[in-house]
VOBA-1610 file (N, C-alpha, C; in pm, whole numbers, padded with zeros to 5 digits, always signed):
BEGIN
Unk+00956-01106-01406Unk+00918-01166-01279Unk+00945-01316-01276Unk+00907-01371-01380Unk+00924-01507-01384Unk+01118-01513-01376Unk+01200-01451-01442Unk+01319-01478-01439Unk+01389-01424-01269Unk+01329-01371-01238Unk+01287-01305-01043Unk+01305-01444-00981Unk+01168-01564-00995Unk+01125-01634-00918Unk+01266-01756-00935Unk+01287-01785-01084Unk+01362-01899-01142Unk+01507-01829-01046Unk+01564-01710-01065Unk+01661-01662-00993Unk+01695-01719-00832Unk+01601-01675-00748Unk+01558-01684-00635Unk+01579-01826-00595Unk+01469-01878-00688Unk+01495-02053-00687Unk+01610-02103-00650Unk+01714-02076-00752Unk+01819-02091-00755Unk+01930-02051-00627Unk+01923-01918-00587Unk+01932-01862-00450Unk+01923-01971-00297Unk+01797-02014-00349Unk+01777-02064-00235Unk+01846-02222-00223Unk+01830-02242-00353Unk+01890-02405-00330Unk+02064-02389-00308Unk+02140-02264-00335Unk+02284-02268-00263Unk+02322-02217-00160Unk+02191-02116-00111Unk+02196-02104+00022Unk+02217-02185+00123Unk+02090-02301+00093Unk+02076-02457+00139Unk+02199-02506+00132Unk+02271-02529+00049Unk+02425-02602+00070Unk+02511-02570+00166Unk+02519-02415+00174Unk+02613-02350+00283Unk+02552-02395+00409Unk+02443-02403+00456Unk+02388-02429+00559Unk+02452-02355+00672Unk+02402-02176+00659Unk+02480-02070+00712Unk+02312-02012+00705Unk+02302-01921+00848Unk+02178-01793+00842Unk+02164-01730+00670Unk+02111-01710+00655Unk+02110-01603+00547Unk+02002-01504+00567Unk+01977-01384+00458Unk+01878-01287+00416Unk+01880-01281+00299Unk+01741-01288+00223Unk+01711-01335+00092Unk+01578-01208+00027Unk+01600-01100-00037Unk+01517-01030-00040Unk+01488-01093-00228Unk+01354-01056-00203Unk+01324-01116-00373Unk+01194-00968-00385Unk+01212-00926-00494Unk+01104-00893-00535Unk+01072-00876-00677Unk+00939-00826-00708Unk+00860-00896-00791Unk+00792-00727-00855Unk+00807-00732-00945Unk+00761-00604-01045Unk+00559-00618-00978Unk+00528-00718-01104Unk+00370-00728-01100Unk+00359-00715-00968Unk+00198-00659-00984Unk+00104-00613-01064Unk+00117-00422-01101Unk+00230-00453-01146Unk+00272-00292-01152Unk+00268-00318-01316Unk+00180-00170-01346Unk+00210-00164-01544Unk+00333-00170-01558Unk+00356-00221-01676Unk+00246-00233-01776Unk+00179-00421-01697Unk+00056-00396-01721Unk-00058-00531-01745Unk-00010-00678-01867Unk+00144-00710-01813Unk+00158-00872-01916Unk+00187-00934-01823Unk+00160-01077-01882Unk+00130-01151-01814Unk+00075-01255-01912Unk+00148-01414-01871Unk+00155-01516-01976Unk-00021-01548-01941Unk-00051-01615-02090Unk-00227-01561-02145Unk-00255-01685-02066Unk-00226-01808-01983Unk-00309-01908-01926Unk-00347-01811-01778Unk-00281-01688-01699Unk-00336-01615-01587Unk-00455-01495-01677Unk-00438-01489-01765Unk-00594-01417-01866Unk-00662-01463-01881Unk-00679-01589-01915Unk-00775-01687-01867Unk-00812-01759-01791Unk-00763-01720-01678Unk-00852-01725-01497Unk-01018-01687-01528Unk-00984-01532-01598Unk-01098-01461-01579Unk-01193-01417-01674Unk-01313-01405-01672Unk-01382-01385-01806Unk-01445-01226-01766Unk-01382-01162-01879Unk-01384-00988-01859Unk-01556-00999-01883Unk-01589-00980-01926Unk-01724-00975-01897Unk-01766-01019-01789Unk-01739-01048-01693Unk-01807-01138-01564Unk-01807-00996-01463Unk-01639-00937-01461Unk-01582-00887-01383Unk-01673-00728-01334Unk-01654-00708-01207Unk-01730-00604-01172Unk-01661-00529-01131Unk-01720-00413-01193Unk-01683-00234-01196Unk-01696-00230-01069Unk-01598-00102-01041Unk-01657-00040-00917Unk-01736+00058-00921Unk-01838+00105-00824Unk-01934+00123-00789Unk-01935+00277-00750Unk-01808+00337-00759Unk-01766+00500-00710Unk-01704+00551-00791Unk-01694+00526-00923Unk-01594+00607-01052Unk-01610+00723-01031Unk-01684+00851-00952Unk-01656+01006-00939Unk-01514+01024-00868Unk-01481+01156-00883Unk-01421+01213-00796Unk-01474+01256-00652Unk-01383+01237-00555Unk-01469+01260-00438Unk-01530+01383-00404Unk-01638+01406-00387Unk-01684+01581-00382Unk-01649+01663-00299Unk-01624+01776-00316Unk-01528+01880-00239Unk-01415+01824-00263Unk-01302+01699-00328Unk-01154+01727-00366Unk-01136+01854-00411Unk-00971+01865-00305Unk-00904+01975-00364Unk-00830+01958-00519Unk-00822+02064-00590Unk-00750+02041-00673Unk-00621+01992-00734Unk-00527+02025-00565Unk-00479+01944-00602Unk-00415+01780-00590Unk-00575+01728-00626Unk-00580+01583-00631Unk-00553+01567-00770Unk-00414+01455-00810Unk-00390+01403-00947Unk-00394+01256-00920Unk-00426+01184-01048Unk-00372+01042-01047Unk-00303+01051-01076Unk-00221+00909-01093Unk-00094+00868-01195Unk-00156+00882-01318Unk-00062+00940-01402Unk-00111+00962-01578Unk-00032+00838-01597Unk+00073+00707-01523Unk+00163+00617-01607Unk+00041+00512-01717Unk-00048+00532-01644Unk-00171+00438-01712Unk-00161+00445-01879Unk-00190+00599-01914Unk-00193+00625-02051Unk-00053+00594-02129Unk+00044+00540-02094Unk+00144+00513-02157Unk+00125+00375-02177Unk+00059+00306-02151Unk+00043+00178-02208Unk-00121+00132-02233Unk-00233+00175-02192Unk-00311+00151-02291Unk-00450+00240-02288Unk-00371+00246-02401Unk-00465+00341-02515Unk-00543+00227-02582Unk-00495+00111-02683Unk-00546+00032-02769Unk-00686+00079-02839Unk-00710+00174-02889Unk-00790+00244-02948Unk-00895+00268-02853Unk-00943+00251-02720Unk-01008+00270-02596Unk-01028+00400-02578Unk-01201+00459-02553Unk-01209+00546-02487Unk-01126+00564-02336Unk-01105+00669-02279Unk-01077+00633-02116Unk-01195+00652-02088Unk-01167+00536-01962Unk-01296+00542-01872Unk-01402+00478-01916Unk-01384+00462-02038Unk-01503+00420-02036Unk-01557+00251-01985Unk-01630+00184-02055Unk-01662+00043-01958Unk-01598-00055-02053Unk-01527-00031-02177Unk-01445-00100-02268Unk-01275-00102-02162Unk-01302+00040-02155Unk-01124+00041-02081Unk-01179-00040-01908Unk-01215-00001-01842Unk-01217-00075-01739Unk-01250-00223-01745Unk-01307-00243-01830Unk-01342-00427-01795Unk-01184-00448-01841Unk-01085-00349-01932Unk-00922-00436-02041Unk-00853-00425-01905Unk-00872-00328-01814Unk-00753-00257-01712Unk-00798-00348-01601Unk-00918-00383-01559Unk-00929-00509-01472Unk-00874-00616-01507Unk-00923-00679-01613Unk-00884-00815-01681Unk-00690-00856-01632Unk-00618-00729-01668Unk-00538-00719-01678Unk-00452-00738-01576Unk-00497-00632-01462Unk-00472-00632-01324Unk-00540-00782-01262Unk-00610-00822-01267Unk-00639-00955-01208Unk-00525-01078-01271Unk-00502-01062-01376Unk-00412-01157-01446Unk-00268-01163-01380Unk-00239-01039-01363Unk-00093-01018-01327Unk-00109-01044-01162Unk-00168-01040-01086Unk-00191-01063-00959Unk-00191-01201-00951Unk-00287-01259-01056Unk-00278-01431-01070Unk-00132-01508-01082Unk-00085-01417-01151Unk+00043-01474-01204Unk+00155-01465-01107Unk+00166-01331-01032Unk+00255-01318-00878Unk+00245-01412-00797Unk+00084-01396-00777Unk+00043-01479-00679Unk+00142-01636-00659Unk+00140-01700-00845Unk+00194-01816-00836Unk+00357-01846-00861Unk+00395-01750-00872Unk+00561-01709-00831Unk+00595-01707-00709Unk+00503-01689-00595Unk+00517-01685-00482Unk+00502-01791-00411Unk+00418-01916-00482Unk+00401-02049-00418Unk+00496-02080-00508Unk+00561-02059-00596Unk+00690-02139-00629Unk+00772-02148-00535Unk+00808-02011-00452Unk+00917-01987-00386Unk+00881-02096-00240Unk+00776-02025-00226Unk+00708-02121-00074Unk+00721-02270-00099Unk+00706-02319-00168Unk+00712-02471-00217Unk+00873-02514-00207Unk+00991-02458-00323Unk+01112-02418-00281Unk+01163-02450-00090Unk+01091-02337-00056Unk+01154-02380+00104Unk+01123-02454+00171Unk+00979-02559+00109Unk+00944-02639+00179Unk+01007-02781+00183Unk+01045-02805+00007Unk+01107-02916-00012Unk+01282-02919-00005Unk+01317-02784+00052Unk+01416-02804+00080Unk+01460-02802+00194Unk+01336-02825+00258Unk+01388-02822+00435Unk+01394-02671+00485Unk+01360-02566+00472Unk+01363-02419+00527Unk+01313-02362+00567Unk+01210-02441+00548Unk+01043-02340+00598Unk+01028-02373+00720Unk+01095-02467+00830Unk+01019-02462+00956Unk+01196-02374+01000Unk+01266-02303+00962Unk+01336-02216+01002Unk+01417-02053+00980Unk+01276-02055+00896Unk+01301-01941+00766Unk+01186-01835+00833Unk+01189-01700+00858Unk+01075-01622+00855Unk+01061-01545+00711Unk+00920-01526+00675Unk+00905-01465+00554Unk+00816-01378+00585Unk+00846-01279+00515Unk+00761-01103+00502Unk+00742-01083+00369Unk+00557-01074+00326Unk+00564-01052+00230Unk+00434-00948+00261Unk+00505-00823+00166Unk+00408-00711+00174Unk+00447-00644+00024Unk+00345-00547+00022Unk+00361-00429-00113Unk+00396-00326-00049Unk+00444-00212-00190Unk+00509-00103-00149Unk+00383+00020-00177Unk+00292-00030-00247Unk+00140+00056-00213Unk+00005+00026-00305Unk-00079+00032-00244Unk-00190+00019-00310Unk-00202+00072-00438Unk-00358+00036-00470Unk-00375+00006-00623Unk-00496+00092-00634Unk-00531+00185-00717Unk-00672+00217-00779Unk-00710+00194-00897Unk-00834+00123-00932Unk-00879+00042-01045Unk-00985+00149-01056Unk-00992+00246-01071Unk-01138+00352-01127Unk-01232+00392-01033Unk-01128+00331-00903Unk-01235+00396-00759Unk-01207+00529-00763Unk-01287+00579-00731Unk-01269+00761-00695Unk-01186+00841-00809Unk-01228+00790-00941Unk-01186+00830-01071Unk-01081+00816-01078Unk-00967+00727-01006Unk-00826+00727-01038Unk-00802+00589-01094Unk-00654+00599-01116Unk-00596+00501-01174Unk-00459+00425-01054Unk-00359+00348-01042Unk-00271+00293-01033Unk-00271+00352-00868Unk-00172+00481-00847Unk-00162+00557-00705Unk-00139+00716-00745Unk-00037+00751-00657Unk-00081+00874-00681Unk-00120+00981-00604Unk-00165+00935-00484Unk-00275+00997-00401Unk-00266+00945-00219Unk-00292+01049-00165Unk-00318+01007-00011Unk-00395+00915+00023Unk-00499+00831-00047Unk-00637+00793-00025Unk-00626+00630+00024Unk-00689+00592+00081Unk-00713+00441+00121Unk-00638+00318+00048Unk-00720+00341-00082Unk-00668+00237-00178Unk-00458+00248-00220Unk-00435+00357-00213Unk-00318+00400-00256Unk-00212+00349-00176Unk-00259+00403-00030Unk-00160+00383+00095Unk-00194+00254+00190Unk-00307+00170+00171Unk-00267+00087+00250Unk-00241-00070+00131Unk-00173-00115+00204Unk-00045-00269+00143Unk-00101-00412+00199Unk-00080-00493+00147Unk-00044-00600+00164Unk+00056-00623+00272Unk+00065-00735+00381Unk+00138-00733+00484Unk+00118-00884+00514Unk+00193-00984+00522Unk+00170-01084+00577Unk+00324-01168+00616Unk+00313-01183+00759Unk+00475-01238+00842Unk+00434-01351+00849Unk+00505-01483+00880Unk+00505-01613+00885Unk+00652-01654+00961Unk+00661-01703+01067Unk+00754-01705+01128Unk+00763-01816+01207Unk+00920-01892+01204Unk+00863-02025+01332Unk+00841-02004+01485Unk+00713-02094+01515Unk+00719-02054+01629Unk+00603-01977+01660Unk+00569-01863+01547Unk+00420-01739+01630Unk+00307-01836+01579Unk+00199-01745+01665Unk+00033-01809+01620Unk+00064-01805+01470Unk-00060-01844+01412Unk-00125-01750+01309Unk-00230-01700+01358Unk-00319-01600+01282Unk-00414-01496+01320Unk-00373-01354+01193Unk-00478-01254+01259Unk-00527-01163+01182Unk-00516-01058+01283Unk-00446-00939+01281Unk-00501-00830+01380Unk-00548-00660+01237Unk-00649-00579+01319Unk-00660-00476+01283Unk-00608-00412+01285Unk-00493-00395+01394Unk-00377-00271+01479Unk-00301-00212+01354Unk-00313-00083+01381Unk-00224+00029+01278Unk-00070-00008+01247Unk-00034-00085+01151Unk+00136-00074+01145Unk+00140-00041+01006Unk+00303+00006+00997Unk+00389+00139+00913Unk+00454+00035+00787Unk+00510+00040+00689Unk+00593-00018+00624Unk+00773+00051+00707Unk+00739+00140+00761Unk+00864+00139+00850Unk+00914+00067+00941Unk+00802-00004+01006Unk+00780-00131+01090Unk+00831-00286+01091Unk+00853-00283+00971Unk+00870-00458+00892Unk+01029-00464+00894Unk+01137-00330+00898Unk+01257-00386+00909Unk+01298-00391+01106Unk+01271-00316+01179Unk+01260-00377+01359Unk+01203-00515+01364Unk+01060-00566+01279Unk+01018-00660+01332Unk+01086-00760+01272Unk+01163-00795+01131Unk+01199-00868+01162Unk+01335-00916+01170Unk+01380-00804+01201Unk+01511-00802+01309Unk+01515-00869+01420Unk+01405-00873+01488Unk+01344-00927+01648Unk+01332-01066+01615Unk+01268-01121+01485Unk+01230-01211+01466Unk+01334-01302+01407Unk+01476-01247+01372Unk+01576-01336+01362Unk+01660-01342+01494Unk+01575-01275+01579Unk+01692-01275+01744Unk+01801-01199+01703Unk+01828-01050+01616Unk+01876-00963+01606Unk+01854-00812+01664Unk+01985-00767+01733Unk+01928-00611+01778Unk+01929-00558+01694Unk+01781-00454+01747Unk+01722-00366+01667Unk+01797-00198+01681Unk+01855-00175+01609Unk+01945-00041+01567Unk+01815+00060+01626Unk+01913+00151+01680Unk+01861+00245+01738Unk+01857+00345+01631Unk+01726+00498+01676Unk+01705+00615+01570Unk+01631+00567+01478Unk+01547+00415+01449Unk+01452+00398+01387Unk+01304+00454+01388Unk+01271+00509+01335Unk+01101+00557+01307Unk+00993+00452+01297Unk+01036+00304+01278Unk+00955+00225+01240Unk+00962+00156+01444Unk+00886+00101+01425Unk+00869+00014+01594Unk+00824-00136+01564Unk+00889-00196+01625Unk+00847-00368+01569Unk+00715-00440+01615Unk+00654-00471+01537Unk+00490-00478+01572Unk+00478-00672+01640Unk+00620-00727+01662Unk+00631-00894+01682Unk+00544-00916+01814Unk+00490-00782+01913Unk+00378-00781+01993Unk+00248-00862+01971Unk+00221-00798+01813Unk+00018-00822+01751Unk+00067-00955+01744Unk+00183-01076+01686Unk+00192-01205+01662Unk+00153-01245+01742Unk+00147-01254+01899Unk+00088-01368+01983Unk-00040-01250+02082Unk-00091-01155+02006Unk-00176-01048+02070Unk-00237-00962+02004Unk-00277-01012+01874Unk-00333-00928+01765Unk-00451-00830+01834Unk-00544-00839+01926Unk-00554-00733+01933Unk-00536-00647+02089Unk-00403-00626+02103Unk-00371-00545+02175Unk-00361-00406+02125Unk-00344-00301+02248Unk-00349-00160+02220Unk-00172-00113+02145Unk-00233-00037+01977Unk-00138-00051+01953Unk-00132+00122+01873Unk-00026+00107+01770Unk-00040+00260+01730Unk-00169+00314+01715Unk-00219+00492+01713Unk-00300+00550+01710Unk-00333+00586+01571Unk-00256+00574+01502Unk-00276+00648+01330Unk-00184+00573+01267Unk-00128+00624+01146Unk-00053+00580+01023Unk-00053+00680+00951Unk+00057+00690+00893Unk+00110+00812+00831Unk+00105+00789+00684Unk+00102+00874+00571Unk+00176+00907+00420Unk+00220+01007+00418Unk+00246+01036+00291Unk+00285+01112+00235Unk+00313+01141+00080Unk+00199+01206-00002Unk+00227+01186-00137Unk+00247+01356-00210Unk+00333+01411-00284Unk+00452+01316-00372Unk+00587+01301-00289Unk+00652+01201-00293Unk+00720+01177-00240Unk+00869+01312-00272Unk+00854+01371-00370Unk+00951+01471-00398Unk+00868+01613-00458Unk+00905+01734-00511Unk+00843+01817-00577Unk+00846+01773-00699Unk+00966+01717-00752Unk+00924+01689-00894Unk+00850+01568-00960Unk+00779+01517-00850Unk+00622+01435-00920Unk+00529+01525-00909Unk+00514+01634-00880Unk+00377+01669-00837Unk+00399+01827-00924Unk+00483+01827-01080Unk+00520+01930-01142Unk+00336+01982-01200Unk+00227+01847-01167Unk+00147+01903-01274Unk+00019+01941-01177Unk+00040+01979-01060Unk-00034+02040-00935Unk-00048+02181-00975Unk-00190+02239-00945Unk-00234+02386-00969Unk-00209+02445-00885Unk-00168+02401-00767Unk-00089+02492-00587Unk+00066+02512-00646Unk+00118+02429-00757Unk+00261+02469-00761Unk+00313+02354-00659Unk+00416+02432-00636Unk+00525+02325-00504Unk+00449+02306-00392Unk+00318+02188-00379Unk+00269+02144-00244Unk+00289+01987-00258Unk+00296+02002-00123Unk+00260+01826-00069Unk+00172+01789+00048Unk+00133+01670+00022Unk+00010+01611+00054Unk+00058+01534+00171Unk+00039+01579+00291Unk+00056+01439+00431Unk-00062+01401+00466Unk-00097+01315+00536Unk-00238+01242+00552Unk-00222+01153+00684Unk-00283+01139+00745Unk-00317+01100+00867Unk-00421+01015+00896Unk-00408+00872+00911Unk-00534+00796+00934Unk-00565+00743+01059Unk-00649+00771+01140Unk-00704+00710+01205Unk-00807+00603+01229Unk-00865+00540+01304Unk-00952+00440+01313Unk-01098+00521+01240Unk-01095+00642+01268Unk-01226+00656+01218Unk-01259+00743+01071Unk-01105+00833+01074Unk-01090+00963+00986Unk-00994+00938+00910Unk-00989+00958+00752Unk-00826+01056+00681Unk-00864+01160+00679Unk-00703+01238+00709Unk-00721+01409+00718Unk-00606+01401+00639Unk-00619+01499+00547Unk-00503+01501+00444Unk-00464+01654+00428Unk-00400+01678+00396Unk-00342+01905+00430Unk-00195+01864+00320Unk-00274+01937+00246Unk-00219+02008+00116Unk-00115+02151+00181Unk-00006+02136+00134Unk+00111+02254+00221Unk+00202+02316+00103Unk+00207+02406+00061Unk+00302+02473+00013Unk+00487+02417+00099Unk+00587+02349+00012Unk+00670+02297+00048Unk+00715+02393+00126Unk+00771+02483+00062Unk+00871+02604+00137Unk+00794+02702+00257Unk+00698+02741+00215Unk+00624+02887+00288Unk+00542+02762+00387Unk+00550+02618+00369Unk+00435+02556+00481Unk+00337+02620+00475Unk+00263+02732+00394Unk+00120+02777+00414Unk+00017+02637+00346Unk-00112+02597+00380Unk-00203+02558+00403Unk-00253+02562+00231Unk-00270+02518+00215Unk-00369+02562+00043Unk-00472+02446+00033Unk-00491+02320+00106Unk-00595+02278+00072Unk-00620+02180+00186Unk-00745+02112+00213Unk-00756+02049+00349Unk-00864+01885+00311Unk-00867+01787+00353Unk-00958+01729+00344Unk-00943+01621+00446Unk-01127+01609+00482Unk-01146+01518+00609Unk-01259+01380+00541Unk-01199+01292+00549Unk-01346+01175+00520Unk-01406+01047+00667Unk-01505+01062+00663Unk-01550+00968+00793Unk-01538+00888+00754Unk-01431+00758+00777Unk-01482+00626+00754Unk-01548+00473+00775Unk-01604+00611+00909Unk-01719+00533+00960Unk-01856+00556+00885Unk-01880+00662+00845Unk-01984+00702+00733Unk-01993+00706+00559Unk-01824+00703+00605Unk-01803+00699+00466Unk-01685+00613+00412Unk-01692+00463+00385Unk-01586+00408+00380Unk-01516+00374+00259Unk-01548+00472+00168Unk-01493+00466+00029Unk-01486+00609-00040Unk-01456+00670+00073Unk-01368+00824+00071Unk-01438+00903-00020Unk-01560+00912-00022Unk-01645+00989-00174Unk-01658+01140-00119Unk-01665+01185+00014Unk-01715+01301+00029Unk-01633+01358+00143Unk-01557+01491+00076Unk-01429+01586+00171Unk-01563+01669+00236Unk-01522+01625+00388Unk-01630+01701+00508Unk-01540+01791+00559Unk-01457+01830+00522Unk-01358+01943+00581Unk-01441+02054+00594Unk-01510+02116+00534Unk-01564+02256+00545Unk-01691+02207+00638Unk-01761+02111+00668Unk-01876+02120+00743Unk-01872+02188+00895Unk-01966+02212+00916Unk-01991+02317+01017Unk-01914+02250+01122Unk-01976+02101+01186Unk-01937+02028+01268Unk-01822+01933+01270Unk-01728+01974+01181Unk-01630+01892+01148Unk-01495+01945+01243Unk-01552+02087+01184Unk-01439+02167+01290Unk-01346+02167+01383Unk-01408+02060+01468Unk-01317+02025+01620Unk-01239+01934+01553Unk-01255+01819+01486Unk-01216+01782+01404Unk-01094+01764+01358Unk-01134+01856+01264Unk-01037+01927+01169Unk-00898+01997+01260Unk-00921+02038+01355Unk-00829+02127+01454Unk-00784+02001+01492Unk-00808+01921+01581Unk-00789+01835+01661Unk-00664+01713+01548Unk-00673+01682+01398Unk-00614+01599+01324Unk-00493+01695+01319Unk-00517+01789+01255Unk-00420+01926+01228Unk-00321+01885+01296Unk-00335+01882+01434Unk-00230+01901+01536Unk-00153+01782+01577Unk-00256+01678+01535Unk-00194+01550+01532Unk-00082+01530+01425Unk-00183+01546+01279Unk-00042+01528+01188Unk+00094+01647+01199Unk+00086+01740+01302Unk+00184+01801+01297Unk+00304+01777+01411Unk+00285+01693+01526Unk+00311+01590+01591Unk+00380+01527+01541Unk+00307+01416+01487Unk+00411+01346+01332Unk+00364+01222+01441Unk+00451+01093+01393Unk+00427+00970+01429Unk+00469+00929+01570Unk+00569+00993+01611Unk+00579+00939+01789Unk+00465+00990+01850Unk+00412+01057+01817Unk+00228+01081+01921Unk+00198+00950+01917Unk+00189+00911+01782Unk+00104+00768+01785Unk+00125+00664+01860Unk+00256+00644+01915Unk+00313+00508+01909Unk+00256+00458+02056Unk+00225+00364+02072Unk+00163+00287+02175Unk+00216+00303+02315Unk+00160+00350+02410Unk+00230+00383+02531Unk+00320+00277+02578
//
């Protein structure tokens, strides 16, 4: 990562010479395992300070076939029970360090465009490609349909918009329309993603209805599933995930789950089978089978 940022650096200062548009994609491994990371971002934090989370079960009623990522156990073992409060305070420590350390690869770069004159004509998009689980809901890294897994990091900076904050539902399909728009480029038609450069001066206007996943992204991540060949789509709304476990080929049904996250905002308990969930349950069904143009903002 560090040879990423020094790269980039470099990037940018001959970009600057040409003094021509450009597109500059950089990215950055961390905070993806393995957990290194030079020891002055390890000592940000004092592992003992750091706090557990508060939901290490599995959520009750998960279907079976809910897996984590097993990539965890390929790098630390270090004589560590799993799970236990030795491994979570090493796997926090760790994950906070490497986040510390991105974090300041990223004000390298920002600093970079500032002293070189670019930043009041440069837009920057910086987002992740998916969430993280640190021992919430007994998992690890991703893996999974669930909150922590599927929703990202997202932040545009552009000359010219407010700043602000909106709640409104947007896609990682979204970020190549918007900022297409945002270099005063047409936006290619047959895209799935819709450019969200609306929420910039209207964060909260009426905007998509849901947000989509989809985990495993192929059959052969999901070789160690007890359904065999299923996959997991999921559907979030403002108030619900509904997630439907599908046999790839036959599309039959093998497992279902609904969480309120208005009642329940750290996904602990699948209400799919409750009596009153029912309408529910029918009513998401049909949505995620719709797919994402239902959603999209009139």
């Amino acid at each position: 990562d560090g040879q990423i940022a020094e790269k980039t650096i470099l990037d940018l200062k001959r970009l600057k010479k040409k003094g021509k548009p450009f597109f500059l994609a950089c990215g950055f491994i961390k905070p993806h395992l393995p957990f290194y990371a030079p020891k002055k971002y390890w000592d940000l934090y004092d592992r003992e300070a750091l706090e557990l989370a508060d939901n290490l079960e599995r959520p009750k009623n998960a279907p079976s076939a809910l897996r984590g990522s097993g990539e965890i156990h390929s790098y630390h073992n270090r004589g560590m029970k799993y799970n236990s409060e030795e491994w979570h305070r090493s796997c926090l420590h760790g994950y906070y360090a490497c986040v510390s350390y991105v974090d300041a690869l990223v004000g390298r770069l920002l600093k970079q465009l500032e002293v070189s004159g670019l930043a009041e004509n440069t837009v920057v998009c910086l987002w992740g490609d998916h969430g993280f689980h640190l021992g919430e809901q007994g998992l690890w890294t991703k893996a999974n349909n669930y909150e922590l897994s599927t929703r990202v990091p997202l932040i545009v900076a552009a000359p010219g918009q407010p700043k602000g904050n909106s709640d409104a539902f947007v896609e990682l399909v979204d970020v190549f329309p918007t900022v297409c728009e945002l270099a005063g480029l047409a936006v290619p038609r047959g895209l799935e993603g819709k450019s969200f450069l609306p929420l910039l001066s209207e964060p909260n206007r009426k905007w998509k209805t849901a947000a989509f996943s989809q985990y495993p992204r192929s059959l052969k991540r999901n070789r160690h599933s007890s359904h065999g060949d299923v996959m997991g789509y999921a559907i979030r709304t403002e108030r619900y995930r509904f997630v439907q476990w599908q046999n790839w080929e036959t599309k039959v049904v093998v497992a279902r789950e609904l969480y309120s996250l208005r009642d329940d905002p750290h996904e602990m308990k699948n209400i799919v089978n409750d009596a009153d969930a029912k309408a529910v349950v029918a009513r998401l069904a049909k949505r995620l089978a719709k797919g994402w143009k239902d959603a999209l903002p009139k």
